[in-house]
Each structure stands twice: as structure tokens, then as C-alpha cells.
N, C-alpha and C positions, 0 to 999 in steps of 0.2 A: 504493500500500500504506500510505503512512502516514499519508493521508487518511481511509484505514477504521478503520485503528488508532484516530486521534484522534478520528473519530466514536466509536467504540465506546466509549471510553475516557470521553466526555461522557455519554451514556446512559448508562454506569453511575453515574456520579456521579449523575444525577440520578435513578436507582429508591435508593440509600443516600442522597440527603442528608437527604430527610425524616427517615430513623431514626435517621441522626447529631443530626442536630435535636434531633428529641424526646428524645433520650438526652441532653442538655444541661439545667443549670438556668436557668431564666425568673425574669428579676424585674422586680420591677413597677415602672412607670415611672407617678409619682404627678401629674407634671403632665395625662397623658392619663387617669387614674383618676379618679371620682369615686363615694362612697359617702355617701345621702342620706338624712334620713329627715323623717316627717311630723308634726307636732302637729294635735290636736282639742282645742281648748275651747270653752269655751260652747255642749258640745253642737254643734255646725254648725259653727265657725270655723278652717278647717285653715291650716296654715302650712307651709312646707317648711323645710327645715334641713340642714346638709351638714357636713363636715368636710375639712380643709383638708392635712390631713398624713397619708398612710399609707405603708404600705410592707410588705415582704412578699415572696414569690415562689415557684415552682412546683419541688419539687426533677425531676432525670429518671425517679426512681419514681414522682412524680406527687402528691406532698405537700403540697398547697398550703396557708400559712400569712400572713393577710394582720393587720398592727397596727394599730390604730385610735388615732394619738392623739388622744386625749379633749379634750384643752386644744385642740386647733385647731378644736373645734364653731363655726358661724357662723349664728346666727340671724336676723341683720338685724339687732340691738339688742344693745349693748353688754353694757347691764345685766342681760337675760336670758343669753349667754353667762355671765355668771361666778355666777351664781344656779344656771346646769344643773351647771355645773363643781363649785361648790363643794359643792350641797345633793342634785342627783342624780348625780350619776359620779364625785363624792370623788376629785375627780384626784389632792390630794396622797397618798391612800393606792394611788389606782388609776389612775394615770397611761394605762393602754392596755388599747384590748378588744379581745378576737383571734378569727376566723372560721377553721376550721381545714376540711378538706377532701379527700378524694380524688381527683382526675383522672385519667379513663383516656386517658393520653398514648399508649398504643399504637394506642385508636380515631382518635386524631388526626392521628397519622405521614403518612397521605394525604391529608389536608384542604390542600385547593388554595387561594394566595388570592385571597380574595373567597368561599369558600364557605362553609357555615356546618351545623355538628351541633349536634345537641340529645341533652344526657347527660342522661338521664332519671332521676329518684328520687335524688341525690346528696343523701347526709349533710353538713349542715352541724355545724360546737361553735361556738357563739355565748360567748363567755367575758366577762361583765362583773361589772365590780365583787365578784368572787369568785366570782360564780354563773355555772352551766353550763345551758346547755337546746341539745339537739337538734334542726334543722329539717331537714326536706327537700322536695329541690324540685327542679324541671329545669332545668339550666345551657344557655344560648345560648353555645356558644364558633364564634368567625369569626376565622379566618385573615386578618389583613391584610396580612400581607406575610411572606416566605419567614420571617424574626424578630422577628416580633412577630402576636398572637394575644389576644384581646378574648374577656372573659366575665361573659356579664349572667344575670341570673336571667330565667328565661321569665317567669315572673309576680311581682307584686311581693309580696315577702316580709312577713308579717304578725309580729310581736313583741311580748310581753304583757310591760310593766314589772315585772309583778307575777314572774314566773319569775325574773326578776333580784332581787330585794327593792330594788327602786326606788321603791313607789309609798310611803314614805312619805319621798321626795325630793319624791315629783312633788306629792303635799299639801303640801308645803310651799313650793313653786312655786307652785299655786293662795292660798294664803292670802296671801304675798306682791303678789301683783299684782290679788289680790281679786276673783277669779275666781269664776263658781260652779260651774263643774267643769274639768278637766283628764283627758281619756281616757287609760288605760293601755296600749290596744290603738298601736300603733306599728306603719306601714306601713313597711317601707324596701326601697331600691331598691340596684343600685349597677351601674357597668361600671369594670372591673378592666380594663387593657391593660399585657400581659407581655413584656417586650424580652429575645431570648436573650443571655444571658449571653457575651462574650466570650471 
């Protein structure tokens, strides 16, 4: 008898713990994160670019709010780092830029790990440098382990400097390094991995 007890008593744990789960806040573990993005100049010369500092996390209603500090960009080149800092993303005035987000954590509750949903049409708030622009786009989220859960964009996200009033940083970045153009179109990518909260 009390062999069935304590079987029974493991099954249920295991149909609630996912909803206990998800009823928990997720936050985001930055060493496993990375958010990138890409330069074009000279017409045909791309570059990749990343940032080194975020933070952020998922409430149990499913609010997710990720920071971008700005000052940790990493271009490969010193001296372009504090050129983007100072002339496009005005860190002393705008130290961080923030992704704001919905997650339906309830479609999640069952996702086993290793397996993997696709949230389709999710609103992103892209917030830099004072200025707000809407994207949307389909989120990869993958369960990798019973606490912890990974989310990438399906495709990579396209961003126009000009929505931000950036581009007359990014002219000024071109003129600097004497360039004969610097595109405003900005691809970026990123994978977010979220540790539950204790």
C-alpha cells in the first residue's frame, strides 16, 4: 500500500510541477545569453558586433523585460567601441536599451526538455536612446532543462537606425573613419537563456 501511495504521490508531482514552474519568475542568466548585431559599410562590408552585459527576466505572467547595457558593445576595435558609445547610443544620457515582450508561459507548462515551440507573431518594444519602435516576429523557445529554457528569434530581426534617431550618430561614425557609407538597416540576432528563479 504504501508503495502505490508513493507512486501516486510522484505522478502527481510530476503533471503540477511544470505549472508550478511556469508560475515562477525566470531570469536571465547572461553568461549563457548573447545579443548581436551586424554592420554594413562600404556598401558590401559587414561586421558582427555583440554586447557583453544584459540582464533581464520573465515574470510568471509572462512579462519579459531584457536590458541592454550599451557601454558593454564589442566591436573588435577599441576605438570604434567608444565612437558607437559616445556618438551613437549616448551612453552617458542612455546608458541601456530595453526589449520588452509577452510570453505565453501557459503554452509552455508542457514543453519537455529538449523540445522546442514556436510563438508565432510576438510583439516586441525595442526602446533606445529615447525612441520606441514595434517589431514582430516568431520566438524559438527550447526547454533545456526542467529550469532553464532558451529563446531565439526564428529569423533574424531586421532594425532601421533611423526609427531610433540614430542615423545622424551613424554619419558621424562614417565621417570619422572616412567611410563612404555606413547602412542604417541593422540585422540582429540574439539567444536569451532563463534560469528559474529560486
Amino acid at each position: 500500500m504504501l508503495r502505490y501511495t508513493i507512486n501516486f504521490l510522484f505522478a502527481l508531482a510530476l503533471v503540477f510541477l511544470p505549472l508550478k514552474v511556469m508560475a515562477s519568475d525566470w531570469q536571465l542568466d547572461n553568461d549563457s545569453s548573447r545579443l548581436s548585431f551586424g554592420s554594413i559599410k562600404k556598401a558590401s562590408v559587414g561586421e558582427s558586433n555583440y554586447f557583453t552585459n544584459l540582464k533581464g527576466g520573465v515574470s510568471a505572467e509572462g512579462k519579459a523585460q531584457i536590458q541592454i547595457e550599451l557601454a558593454s558593445v564589442q566591436t573588435g576595435i577599441d576605438i570604434r567601441d567608444d565612437r558607437l558609445k559616445e556618438h551613437v547610443f549616448k551612453v552617458v544620457s542612455w546608458p541601456q536599451a530595453t526589449l520588452s515582450m509577452d510570453v505565453d508561459m501557459v503554452s509552455l507548462a508542457t514543453l519537455k526538455p529538449g523540445e522546442i515551440r514556436v510563438l508565432e507573431d510576438v510583439d516586441t518594444n525595442v526602446s533606445i536612446a529615447g525612441a520606441d519602435s514595434e517589431i514582430t516576429s516568431s520566438l524559438i523557445v527550447t526547454r533545456l532543462s526542467p529550469t532553464r529554457i532558451m529563446v531565439q528569434p526564428d529569423l533574424v530581426v531586421m532594425l532601421d537606425a533611423e526609427e531610433f534617431n540614430l542615423e545622424g550618430g551613424v554619419e558621424i561614425l562614417r565621417e570619422l573613419a572616412e567611410l563612404s557609407s555606413i547602412s542604417t538597416a541593422v540585422p540582429v540576432s540574439y539567444r536569451f537563456v532563463f534560469e528559474l528563479s529560486k
